[in-house]
C-alpha positions in Angstrom: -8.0 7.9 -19.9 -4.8 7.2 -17.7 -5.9 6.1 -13.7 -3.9 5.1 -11.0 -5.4 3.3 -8.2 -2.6 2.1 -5.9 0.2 4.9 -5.2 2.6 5.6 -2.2 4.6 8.7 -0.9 7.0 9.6 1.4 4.6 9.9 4.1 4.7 6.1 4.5 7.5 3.9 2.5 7.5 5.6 -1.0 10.2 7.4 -2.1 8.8 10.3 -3.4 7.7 13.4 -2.0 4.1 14.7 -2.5 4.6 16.9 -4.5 7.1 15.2 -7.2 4.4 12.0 -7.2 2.0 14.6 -8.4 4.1 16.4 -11.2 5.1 12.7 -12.0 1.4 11.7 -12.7 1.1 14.7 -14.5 3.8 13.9 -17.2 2.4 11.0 -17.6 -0.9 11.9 -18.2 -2.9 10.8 -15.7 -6.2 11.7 -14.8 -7.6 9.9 -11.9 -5.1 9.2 -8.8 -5.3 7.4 -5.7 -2.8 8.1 -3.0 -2.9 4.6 -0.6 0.4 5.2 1.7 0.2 3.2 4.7 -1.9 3.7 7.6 -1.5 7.3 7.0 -3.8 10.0 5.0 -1.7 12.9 5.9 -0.3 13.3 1.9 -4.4 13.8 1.2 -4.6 17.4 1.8 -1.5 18.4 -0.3 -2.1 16.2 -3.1 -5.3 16.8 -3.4 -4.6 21.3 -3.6 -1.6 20.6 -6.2 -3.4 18.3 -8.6 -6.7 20.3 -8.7 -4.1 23.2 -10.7 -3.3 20.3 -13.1 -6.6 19.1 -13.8 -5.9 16.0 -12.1 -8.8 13.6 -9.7 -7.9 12.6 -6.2 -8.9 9.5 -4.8 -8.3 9.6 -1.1 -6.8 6.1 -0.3 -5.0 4.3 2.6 -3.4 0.7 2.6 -3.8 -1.2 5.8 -1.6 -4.0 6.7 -4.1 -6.5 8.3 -4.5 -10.5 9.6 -6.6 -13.2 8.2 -5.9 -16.9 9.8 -2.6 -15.5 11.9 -1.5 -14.4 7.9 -1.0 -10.7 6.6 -3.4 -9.5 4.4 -3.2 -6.1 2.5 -6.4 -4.1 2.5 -6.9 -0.6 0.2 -9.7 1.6 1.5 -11.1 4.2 -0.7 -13.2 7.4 0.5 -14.9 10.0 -0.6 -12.9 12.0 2.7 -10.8 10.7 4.9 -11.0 12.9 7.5 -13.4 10.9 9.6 -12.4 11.3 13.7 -12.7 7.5 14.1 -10.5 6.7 11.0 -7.7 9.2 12.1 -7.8 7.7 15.7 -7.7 4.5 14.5 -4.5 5.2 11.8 -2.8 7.0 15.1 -3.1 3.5 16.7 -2.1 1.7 14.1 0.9 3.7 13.1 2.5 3.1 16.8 1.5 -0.2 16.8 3.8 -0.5 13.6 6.7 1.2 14.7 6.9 -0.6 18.1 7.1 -3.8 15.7 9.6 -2.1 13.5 11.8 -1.6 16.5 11.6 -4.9 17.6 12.3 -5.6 14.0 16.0 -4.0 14.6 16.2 -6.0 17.4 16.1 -8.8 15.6 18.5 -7.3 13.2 21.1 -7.0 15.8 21.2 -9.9 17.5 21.7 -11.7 14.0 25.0 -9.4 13.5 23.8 -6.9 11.4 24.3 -3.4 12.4 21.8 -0.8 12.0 20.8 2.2 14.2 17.8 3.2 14.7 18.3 7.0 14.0 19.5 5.5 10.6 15.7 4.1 10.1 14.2 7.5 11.2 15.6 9.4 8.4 13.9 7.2 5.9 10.8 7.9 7.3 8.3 11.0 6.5 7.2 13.0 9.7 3.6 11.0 10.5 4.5 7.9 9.0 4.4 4.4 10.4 7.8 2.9 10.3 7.6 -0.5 8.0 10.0 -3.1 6.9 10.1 -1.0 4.0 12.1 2.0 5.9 14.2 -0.9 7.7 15.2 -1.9 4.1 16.4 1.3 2.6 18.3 1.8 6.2 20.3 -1.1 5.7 20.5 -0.8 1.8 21.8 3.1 2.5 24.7 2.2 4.9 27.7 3.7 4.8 29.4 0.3 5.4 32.1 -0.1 2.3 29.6 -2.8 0.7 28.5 -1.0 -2.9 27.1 -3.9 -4.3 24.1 -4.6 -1.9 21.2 -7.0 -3.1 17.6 -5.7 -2.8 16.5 -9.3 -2.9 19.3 -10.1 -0.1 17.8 -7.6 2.3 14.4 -8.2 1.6 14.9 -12.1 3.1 15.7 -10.8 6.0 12.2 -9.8 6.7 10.3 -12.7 4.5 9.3 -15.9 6.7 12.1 -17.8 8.0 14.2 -14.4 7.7 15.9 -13.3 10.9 13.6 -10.2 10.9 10.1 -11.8 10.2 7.2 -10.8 12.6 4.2 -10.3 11.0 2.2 -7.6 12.0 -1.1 -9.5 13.5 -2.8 -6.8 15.6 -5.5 -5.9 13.0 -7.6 -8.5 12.0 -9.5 -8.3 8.2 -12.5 -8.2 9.7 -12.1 -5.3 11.5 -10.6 -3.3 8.9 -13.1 -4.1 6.7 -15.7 -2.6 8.5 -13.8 0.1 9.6 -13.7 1.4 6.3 -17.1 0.9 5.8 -18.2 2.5 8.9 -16.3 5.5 7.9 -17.8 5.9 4.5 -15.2 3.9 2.5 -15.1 1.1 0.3 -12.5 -1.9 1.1 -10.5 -3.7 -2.0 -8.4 -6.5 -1.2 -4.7 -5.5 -2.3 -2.6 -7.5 -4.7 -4.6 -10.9 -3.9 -1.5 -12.8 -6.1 0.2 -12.2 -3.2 -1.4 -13.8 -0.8 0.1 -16.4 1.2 -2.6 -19.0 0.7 -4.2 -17.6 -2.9 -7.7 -19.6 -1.9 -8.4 -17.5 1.0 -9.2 -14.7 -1.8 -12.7 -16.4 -1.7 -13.6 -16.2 2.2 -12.1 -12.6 2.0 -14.5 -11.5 -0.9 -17.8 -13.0 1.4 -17.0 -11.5 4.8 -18.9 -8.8 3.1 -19.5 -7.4 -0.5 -15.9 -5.7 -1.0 -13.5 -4.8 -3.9 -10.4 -6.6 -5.7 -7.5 -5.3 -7.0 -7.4 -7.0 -10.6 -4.9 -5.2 -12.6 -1.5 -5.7 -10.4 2.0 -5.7 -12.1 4.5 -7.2 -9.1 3.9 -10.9 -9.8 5.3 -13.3 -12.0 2.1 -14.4 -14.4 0.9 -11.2 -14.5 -1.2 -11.6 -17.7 -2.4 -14.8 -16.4 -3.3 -13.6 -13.2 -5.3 -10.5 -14.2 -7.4 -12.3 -16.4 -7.7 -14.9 -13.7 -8.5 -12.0 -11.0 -11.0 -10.3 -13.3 -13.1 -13.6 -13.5 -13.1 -13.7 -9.9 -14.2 -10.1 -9.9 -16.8 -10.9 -12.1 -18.3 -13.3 -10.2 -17.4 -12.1 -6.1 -16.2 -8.4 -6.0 -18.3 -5.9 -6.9 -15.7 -3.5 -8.2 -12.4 -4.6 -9.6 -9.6 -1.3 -9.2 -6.0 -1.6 -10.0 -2.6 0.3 -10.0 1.0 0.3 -10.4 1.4 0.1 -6.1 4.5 2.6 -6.9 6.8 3.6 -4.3 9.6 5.0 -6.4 11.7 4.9 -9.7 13.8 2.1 -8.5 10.5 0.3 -8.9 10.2 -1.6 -12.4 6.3 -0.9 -12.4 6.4 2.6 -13.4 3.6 5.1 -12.4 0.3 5.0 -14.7 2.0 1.6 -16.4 -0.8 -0.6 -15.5 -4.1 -0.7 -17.7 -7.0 -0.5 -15.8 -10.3 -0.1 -17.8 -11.9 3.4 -17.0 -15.1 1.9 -16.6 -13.8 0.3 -13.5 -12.6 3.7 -12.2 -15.9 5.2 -13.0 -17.4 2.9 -10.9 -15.2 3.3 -8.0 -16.5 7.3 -8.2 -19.6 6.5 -7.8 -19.2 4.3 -5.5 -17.8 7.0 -3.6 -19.6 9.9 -5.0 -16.7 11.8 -5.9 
């Protein structure tokens, strides 16, 4: 059986709307989905009333952008409901925290010569969403500015350390996120841990308390390498190991449902969660 654990929509920095992420799922045969847009549950409700008709299991997610060591650390939190008062305060906060860093973000932008409006971000962005780097990208990459051959990798500098527009967002430390989720009946998995900036802090994450890993993770070089590499460290310090495609759109070369994630793990994450 088809799963996938790590999936955005418009209401953060994925392309899609709702509703097409849904159909997509559908023709390809998926079964279990999670829906993790950033600091924001608001696609929940809706995604969770259209795949019911297509025999289709929502996970209620969220992806939190959080600091470990003055680093960013991606956290997933899974729930059996997300519409805790606390948690929904707490992604308010966090959502103007991220767009006040977004502006400054633009700021930046400017003052190193490239010009970008502000109103030009907002239309990338869904009505409750946070504004990310993510939104800032697409701005620039949608200019009307002559330039048709713009470079994904080119933009994306920008914001990557030593860019013009790096400023890590630092206001959320792990800890707190961590139990944050917990205290509102969710279960937090470290995100993507290939990507972390240090990949040794994976360990001191995994003991702050007993948390998830995300294993089975398609955007970074090694991936075969890594998963099996991940999975030992599951094995021996997560106690559940999810995984996903973390799509956010067709131009995307992980593709929706693509990544394998043994159904046993997704089993466990259920009832875990007792969905």
């Amino acid at each position: 059986m088809r799963s996938d654990l790590h999936i955005h929509t418009h209401e953060s920095d994925g392309l899609l709307s709702v509703e097409e992420v849904i159909n997509l799922a559908y023709a390809n045969k998926i079964q279990t989905l999670a829906i993790t847009d950033h600091e924001s549950t608001q696609a929940i409700n809706k995604a969770e009333s259209l795949a019911k008709e297509l025999d289709i299991k929502i996970i209620p997610g969220v992806e939190l952008l959080t600091s470990y060591q003055g680093h960013e650390v991606h956290l997933l939190g899974y729930f059996n409901d997300v519409n805790h008062p606390v948690l929904q305060e707490r992604l308010k906060e966090l959502r103007a925290q991220r767009t006040d860093l977004a502006h400054d973000m633009v700021e930046c932008l400017k003052n190193s010569g490239i010009s970008l409006k502000w109103q030009d971000v907002e239309k990338e962005v869904g009505a409750n969403g946070a504004v990310t780097k993510g939104h800032i990208m697409r701005a620039i990459y949608h200019q009307e500015d002559g330039n048709t051959q713009k470079n994904w990798r080119e933009i994306a500098a920008h914001f990557r350390p030593g860019g013009v527009a790096y400023l890590p967002y630092l206001n959320h430390a792990f800890e707190d996120a961590v139990n944050l989720i917990f205290s509102c009946g969710g279960l937090p998995v470290v995100a993507h841990p290939g990507l972390l900036w240090d990949p040794q802090i994976v360990f001191a994450l995994l003991a702050y308390r007993p948390i998830g890993l995300e294993v089975y993770y398609g955007y970074w070089e090694r991936q075969s390498a890594l998963i099996k590499y991940y999975t030992e460290v599951a094995e021996n310090f997560a106690i559940i190991a999810t995984g996903g495609s973390d799509y956010h759109g067709p131009s995307g070369y992980v593709k929706l449902g693509q990544m394998d994630i043994p159904y046993d793990s997704v089993l466990k994450l259920r009832s875990y969660l007792t969905i």
